[in-house]
C-alpha positions in Angstrom: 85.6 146.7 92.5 86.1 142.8 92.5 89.0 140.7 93.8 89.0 137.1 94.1 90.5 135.3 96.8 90.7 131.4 96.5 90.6 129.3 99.4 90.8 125.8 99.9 89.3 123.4 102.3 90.6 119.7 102.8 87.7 117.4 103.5 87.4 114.7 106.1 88.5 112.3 103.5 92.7 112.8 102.7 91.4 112.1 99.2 88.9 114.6 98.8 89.4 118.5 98.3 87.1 121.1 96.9 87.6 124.9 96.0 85.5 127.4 96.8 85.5 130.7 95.2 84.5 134.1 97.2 83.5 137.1 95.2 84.6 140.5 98.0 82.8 143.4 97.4 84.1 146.8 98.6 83.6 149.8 98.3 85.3 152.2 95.5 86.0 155.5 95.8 88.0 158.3 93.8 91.6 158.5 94.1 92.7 160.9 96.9 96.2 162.6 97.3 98.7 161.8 99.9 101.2 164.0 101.3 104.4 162.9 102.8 105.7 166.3 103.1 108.6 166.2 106.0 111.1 168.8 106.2 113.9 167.2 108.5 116.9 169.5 109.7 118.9 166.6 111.3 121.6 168.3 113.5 125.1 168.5 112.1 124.1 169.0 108.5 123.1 172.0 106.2 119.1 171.1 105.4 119.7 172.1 102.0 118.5 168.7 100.7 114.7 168.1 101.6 112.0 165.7 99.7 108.6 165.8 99.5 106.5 163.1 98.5 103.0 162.2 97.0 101.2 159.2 96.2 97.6 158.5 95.7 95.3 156.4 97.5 94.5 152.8 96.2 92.5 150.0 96.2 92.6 147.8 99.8 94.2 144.8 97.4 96.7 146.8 95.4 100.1 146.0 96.9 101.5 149.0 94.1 101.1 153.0 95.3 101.0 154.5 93.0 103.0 157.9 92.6 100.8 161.4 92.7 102.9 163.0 89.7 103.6 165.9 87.0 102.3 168.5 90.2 104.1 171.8 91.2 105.5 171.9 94.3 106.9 174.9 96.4 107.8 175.8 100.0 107.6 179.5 101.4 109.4 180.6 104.5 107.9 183.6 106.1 110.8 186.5 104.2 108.6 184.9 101.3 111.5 183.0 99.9 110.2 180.4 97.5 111.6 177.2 97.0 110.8 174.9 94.4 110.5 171.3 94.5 111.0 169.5 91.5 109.7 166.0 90.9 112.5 163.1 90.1 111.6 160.7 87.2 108.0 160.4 87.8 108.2 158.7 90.8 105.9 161.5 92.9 109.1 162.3 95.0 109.9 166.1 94.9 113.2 167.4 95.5 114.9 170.6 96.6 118.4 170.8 97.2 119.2 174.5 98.2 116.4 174.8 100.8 117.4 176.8 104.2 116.0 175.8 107.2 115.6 177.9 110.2 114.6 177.3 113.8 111.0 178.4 114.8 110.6 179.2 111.4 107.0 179.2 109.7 106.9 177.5 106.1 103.9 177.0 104.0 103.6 174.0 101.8 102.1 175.0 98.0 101.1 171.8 96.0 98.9 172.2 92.4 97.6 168.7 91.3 95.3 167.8 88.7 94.0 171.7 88.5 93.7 171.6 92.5 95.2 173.8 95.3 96.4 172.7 98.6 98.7 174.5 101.0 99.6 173.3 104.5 101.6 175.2 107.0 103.6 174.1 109.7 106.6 175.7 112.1 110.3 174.3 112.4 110.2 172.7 115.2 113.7 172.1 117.6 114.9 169.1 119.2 117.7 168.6 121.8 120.2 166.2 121.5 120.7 162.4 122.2 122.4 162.7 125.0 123.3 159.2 125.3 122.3 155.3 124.7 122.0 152.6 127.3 121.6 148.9 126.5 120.2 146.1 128.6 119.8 143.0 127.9 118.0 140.1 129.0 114.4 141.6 130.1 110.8 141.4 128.7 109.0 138.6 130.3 110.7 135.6 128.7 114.3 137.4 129.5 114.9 137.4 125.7 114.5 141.2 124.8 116.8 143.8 124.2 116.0 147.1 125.8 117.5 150.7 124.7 116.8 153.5 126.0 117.9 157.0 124.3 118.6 159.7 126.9 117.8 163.6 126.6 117.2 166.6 129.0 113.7 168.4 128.0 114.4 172.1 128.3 112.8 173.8 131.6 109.4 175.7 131.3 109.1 175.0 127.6 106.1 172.4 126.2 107.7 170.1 124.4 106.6 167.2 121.8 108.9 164.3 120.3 108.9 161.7 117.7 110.9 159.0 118.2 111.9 156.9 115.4 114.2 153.1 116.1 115.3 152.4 112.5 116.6 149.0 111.3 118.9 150.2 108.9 118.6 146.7 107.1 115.3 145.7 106.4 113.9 149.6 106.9 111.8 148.6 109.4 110.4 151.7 111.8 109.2 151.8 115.5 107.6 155.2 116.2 107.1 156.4 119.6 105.6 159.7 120.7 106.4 161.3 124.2 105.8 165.1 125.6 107.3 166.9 128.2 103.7 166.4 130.8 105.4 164.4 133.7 109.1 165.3 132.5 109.2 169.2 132.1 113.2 170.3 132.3 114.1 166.6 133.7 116.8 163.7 131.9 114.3 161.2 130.5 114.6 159.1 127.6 113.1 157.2 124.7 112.5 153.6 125.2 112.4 150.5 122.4 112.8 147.0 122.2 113.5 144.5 120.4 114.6 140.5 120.3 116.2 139.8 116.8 119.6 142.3 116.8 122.9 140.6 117.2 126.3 141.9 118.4 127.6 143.8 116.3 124.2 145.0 114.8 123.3 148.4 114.3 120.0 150.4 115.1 119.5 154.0 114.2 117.5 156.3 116.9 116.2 160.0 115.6 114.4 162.1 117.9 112.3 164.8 115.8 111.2 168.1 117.3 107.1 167.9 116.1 104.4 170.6 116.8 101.1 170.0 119.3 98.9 169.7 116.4 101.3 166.6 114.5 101.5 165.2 118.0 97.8 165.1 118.6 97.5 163.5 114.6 99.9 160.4 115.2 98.8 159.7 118.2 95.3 159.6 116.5 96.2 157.0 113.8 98.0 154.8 116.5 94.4 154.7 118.1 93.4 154.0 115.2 95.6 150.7 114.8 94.6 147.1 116.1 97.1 144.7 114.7 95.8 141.8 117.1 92.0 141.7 115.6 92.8 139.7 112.9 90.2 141.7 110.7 91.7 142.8 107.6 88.6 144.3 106.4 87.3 146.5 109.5 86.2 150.1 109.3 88.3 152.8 110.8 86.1 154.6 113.0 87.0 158.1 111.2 89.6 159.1 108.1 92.1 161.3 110.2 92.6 164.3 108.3 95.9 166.2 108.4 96.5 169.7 107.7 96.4 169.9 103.9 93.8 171.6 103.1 92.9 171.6 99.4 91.1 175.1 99.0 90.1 174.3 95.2 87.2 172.0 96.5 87.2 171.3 100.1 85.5 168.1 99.7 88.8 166.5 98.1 90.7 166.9 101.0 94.4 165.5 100.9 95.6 162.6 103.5 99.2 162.9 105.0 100.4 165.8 106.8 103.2 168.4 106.2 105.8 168.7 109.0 109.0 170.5 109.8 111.1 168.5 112.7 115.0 169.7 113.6 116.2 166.0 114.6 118.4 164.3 116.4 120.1 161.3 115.3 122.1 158.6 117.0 123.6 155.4 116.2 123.7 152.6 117.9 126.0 149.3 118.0 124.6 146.0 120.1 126.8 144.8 122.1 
């Protein structure tokens, strides 16, 4: 695979410029599938309405996913109730709108695709609630951040895993944190974010999702795996991280993405 990137150099005299041309080479490799599969039981609401998504893998320039479609798609709870996920307009998003959720409850994840098998399984996991939000401004080293802090009580003798998510509901933009019960077993704790762009008024939405060990131990993987501050677009990962989607066709075509199933918690929040 070729992409061109054109870059321009001024020279020492303002009336001279050239243009160089650099030929990239990288690597190709066959398309692999992606699995966004998140069953989220947020509290207060039915579950009936769950999504499931694939896309494929794609070329480091390609600023288009594209969408994994035309697979079959079920979930099975362990009574062996089968729910079936159908896709919506070819867009690799799979829908099921009478799913029932249950606490602790095992489901395995069946996905067909281009004459291949996969199947994940994962367990329900529960989260408490958001207890309550505290704001305080004014902190960071310049003085100029924001920070919240989203307060729960871990329940007492149980190990416990969380994902938190701080949501502009605007642009979409996500801050994921991961915590676990270690130094806070049956204690008040809380979630912490900042941030130095909301206004009064603004709104920020804060979901803590009950996640397994195994999910826990993936994410916190990948964020290893992240170095923002390099400024090396085109470094190696030091391994793919694999999730739990195993593709039992042929092995060696394993999926990326992980299936989950997190009861969560979700709060709202207005700056003051």
């Amino acid at each position: 695979m070729k992409k061109v990137l054109f870059i321009c150099f001024l020279g020492i005299l303002s009336f001279f410029n050239c243009e160089d041309i650099i030929q990239v080479e990288l690597d190709t490799a066959e398309p692999r599938l992606v699995v966004d599969g998140t069953l989220a039981w947020i509290k207060g609401t039915s579950g009936n309405l769950q999504e499931i998504r694939l896309t494929l893998t794609a070329p480091f320039f390609d600023t288009i996913i594209p969408p994994a479609t035309g697979a079959t798609v079920t979930v099975t709870d362990e009574d062996n109730n089968v729910f079936n996920f159908t896709e919506k307009d070819s867009t690799g998003k799979y829908r099921n709108q009478s799913f029932r959720p249950t606490l602790n409850g095992t489901y395995t994840l069946n996905i067909n695709y281009n004459n291949e098998a996969y199947i994940a399984t994962e367990t329900l996991i529960p989260v408490v609630p958001i207890e309550s939000v505290e704001e305080r401004p004014n902190v960071g080293f310049a003085g100029d951040e924001t920070e919240i802090r989203a307060f729960y009580t871990d329940p007492k003798g149980v190990k416990n895993y969380y994902l938190f998510e701080f949501i502009n509901p605007v642009t979409g933009v996500r801050n994921n944190e991961l915590y676990d019960d270690e130094f806070t077993d049956g204690n008040r704790t809380f979630g912490i974010y900042f941030d130095d762009d909301f206004k009064t008024g603004d709104s920020l939405i804060i979901a803590n999702e009950g996640i397994s060990k195994q999910f826990h131990e993936y994410v916190n993987v990948l964020l290893q795996q992240i170095n923002i501050d390099d400024g090396d677009p085109f470094q190696t990962q030091p391994a793919i991280v694999r999730g739990n989607c195993i593709n039992t066709t042929n092995p060696d075509n394993f999926a990326l993405g992980y299936f989950r199933a997190s009861e969560v918690s979700v709060f709202i929040h207005v700056f003051e």
